[in-house]
C-alpha positions as CSV (number, residue, x, y, z in Angstrom):
1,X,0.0,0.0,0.0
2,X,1.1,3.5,-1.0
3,X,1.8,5.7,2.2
4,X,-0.4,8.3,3.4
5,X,1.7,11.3,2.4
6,X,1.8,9.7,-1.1
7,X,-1.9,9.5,-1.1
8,X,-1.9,13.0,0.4
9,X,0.1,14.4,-2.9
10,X,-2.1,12.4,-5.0
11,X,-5.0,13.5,-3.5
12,X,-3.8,17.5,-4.0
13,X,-2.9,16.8,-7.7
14,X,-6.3,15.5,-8.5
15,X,-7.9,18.2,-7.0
16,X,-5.8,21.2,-8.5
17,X,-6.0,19.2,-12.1
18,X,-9.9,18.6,-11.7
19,X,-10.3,22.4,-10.1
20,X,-8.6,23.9,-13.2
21,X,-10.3,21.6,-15.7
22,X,-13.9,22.4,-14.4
23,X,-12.8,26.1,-14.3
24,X,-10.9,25.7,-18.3
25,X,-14.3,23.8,-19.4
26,X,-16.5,26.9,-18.1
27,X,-14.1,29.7,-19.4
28,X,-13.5,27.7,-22.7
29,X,-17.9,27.6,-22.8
30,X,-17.9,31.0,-21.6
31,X,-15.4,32.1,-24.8
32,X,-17.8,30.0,-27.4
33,X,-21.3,30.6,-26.2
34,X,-21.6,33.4,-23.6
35,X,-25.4,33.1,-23.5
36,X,-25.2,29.1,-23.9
37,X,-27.0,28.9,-26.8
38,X,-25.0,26.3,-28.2
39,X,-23.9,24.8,-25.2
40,X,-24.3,20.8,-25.8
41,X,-23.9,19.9,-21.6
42,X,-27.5,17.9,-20.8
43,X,-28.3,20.2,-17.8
44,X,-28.5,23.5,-20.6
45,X,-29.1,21.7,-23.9
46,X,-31.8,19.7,-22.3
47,X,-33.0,21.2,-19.1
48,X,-33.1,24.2,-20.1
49,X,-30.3,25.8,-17.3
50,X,-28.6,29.1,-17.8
51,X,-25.5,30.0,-16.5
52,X,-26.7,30.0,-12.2
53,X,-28.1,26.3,-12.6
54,X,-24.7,25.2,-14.8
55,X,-22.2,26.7,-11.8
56,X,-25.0,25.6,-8.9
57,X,-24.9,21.4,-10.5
58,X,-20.9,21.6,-11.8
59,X,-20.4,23.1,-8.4
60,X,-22.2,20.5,-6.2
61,X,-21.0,17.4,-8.7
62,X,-17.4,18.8,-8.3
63,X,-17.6,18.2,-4.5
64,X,-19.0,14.7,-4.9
65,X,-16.5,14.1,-7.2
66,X,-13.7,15.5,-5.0
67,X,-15.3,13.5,-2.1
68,X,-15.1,10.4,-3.9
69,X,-11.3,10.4,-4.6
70,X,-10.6,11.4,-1.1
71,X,-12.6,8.1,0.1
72,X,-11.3,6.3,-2.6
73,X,-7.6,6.8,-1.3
74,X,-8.3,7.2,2.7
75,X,-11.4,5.1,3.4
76,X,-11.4,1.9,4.4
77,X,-9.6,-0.6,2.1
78,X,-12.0,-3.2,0.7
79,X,-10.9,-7.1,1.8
80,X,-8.9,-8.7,-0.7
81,X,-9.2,-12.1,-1.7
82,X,-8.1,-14.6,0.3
83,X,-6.1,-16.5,-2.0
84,X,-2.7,-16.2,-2.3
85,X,-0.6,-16.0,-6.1
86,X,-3.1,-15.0,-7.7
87,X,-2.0,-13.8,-11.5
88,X,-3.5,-10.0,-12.5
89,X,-6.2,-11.5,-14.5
90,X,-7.2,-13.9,-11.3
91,X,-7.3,-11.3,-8.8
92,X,-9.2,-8.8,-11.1
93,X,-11.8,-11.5,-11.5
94,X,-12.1,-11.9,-8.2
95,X,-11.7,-8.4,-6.3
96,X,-14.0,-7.0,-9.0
97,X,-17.2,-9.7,-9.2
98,X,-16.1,-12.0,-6.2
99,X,-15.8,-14.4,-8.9
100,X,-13.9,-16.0,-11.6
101,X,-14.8,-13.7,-15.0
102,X,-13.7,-13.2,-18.4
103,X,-12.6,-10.3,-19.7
104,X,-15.7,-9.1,-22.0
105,X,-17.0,-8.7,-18.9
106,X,-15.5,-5.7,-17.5
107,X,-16.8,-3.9,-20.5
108,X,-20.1,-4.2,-19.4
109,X,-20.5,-5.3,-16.2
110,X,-20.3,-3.0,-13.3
111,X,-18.4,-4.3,-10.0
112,X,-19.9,-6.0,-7.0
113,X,-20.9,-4.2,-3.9
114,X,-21.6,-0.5,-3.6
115,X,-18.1,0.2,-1.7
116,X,-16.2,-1.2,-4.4
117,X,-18.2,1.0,-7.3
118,X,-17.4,3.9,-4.8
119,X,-14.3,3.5,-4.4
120,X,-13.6,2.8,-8.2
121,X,-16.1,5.9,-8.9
122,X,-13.4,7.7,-6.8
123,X,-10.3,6.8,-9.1
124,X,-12.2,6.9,-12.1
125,X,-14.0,10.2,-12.0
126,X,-11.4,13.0,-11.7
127,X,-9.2,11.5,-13.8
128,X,-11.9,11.0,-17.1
129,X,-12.9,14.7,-16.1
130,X,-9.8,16.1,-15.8
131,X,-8.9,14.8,-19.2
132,X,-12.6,15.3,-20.6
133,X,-12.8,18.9,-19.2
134,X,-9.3,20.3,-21.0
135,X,-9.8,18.3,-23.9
136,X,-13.5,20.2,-24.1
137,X,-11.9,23.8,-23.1
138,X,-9.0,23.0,-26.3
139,X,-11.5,22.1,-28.4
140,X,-13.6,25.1,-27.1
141,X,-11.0,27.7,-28.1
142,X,-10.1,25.6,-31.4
143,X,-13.4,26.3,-32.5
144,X,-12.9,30.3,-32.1
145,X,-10.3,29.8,-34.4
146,X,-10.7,27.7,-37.0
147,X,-13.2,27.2,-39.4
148,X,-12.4,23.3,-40.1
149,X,-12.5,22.4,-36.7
150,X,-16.1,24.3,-35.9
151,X,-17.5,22.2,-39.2
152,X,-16.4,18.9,-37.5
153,X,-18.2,19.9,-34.6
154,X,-21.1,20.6,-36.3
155,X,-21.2,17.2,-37.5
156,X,-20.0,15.3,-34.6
157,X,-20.6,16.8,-31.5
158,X,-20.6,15.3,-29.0
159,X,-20.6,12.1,-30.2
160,X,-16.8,13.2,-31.1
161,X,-16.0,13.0,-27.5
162,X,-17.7,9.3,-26.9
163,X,-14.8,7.1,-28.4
164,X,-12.1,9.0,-25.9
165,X,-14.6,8.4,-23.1
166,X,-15.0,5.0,-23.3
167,X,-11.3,4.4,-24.0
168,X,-10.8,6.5,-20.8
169,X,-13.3,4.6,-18.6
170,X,-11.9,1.2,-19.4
171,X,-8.4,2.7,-19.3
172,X,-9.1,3.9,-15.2
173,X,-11.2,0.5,-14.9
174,X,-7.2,-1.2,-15.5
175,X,-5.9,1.5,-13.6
176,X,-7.3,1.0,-10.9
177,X,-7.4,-3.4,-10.8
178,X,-3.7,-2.4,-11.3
179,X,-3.2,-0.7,-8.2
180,X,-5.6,-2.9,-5.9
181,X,-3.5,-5.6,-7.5
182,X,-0.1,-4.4,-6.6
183,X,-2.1,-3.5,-3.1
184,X,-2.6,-7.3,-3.0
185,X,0.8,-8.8,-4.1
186,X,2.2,-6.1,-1.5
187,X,0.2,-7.8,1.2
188,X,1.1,-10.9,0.8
């Protein structure tokens, strides 16, 4: 297991990253779309939100978020399991559905327990966002300037952003097995 000042740095450089992503991500909207006309975020595009309700919802999910990846790296540690030797691909199986499993499954099947999707919810989430949120700020300002790049969003937005998302999410999924593992071998 990592030590707690290491968890302590890690915690502080997920929250500065996610902090100035969130904050890129609104300024990079607020450049585009000052009146969020063409805002594509569900809570304007389909609730109807201005700019209040956008900060009020960014601001409360932020602190969930932010929660999460504190409890993901100072809660409680989840048992691991009780077998010893276990290969990567074993213990992944095993830590993640309490079971054997093949891997199609962790493309579509969430983990067991409510901890366990907690505490991957809490490795998982700042770092898709922090990546989602500058990559939607660049994009943001590549639209102010270029004509080419506005067209392609015009075509494909925001499905543009759903192939990096799901690489992402099953990127932190192995991520995080990888560091529970080495958690586990360190154990034993």
């Amino acid at each position: 297991m990592r030590s707690r000042a290491s968890r302590r740095h890690t915690f502080a450089l997920l929250t500065v990253l996610f902090v100035l992503s969130r904050a890129a991500d609104a300024g990079g909207t607020y450049m585009v779309t000052p009146d969020l006309r063409h805002e594509t975020n569900p809570i304007v595009s389909v609730l109807g939100a201005g700019w209040g309700g956008l900060l009020v919802v960014q601001v409360a999910l932020s602190a969930l978020v932010i929660w999460l990846t504190y409890w993901d790296l100072f809660g409680s540690r989840l048992p691991y399991p009780t077998q010893r030797g276990l290969g990567f691909r074993e213990f992944a199986g095993a830590y993640y559905f309490g079971r054997k499993s093949t891997l199609v499954e962790f493309l579509w099947r969430p983990p067991a327990g409510w901890r366990l999707n907690l505490k991957l919810a809490g490795y998982a989430l700042p770092r898709l966002l922090i990546v989602l949120g500058f990559t939607v700020a660049t994009s943001s300002i590549a639209s102010l300037h270029s004509e080419v790049w506005r067209g392609v969003l015009r075509v494909t937005s925001p499905w543009i952003y759903l192939v990096p998302i799901l690489v992402l999410a099953f990127w932190s999924i192995y991520g995080f097995l990888r560091r529970e593992f080495q958690c586990y071998v360190d154990a034993s």
